[in-house]
N, C-alpha and C positions, 0 to 999 in steps of 0.2 A: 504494500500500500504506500504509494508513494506519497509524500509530501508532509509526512507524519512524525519523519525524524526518526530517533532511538521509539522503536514503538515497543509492546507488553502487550499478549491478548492473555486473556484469561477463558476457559472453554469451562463453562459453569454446567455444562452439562445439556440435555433438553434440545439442543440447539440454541442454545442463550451463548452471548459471549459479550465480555467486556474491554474496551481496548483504550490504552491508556499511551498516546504521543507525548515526542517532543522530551522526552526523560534524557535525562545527563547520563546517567544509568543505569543496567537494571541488576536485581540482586535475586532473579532467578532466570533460570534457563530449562530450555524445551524439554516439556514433562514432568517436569518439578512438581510435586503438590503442594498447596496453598491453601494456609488456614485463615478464618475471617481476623480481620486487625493488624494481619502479619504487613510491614514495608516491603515491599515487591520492587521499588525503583526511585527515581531521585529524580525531579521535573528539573527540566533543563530547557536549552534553546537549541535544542535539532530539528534538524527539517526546513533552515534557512531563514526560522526565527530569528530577530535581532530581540529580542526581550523575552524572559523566562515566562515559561507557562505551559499548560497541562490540556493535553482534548484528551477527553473524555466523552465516549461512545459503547452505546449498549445495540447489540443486534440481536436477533433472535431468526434462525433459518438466512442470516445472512442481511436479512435484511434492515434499514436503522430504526430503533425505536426511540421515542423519547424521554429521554433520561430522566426527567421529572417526574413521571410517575413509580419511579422508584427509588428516587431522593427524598430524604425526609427533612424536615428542618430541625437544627434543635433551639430553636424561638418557643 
């Protein structure tokens, strides 16, 4: 997926998957298992970013969904 930088998908299972650009780096690799809360990667400026920051992206069969229905807030 170009233009995403240092990317991270996470395969949640279902066909669900989460995919997290633009990371400085990441502190797992392909197959790795992953518990909730664990640091996975470090937001960075990859992908021809000039200023740090994070995409964040939820698909489901591939296709995008939108992330706010499964964000919560803590307000």
């Amino acid at each position: 997926m170009r233009g995403f930088g240092l990317l991270l998908i996470l395969d949640h299972g279902d066909g669900y998957m989460s995919l997290y650009g633009h990371n400085q780096s990441l502190y797992r690799s392909l197959g790795e298992w992953v518990e909730a809360g664990e640091v996975v990667a470090v937001v960075g400026r990859s992908g021809g970013r000039s200023r740090s920051g994070l995409y964040f992206g939820l698909r489901h069969q591939g296709l995008p969904l939108n992330p706010r229905q499964w964000c919560r807030s803590k307000a």
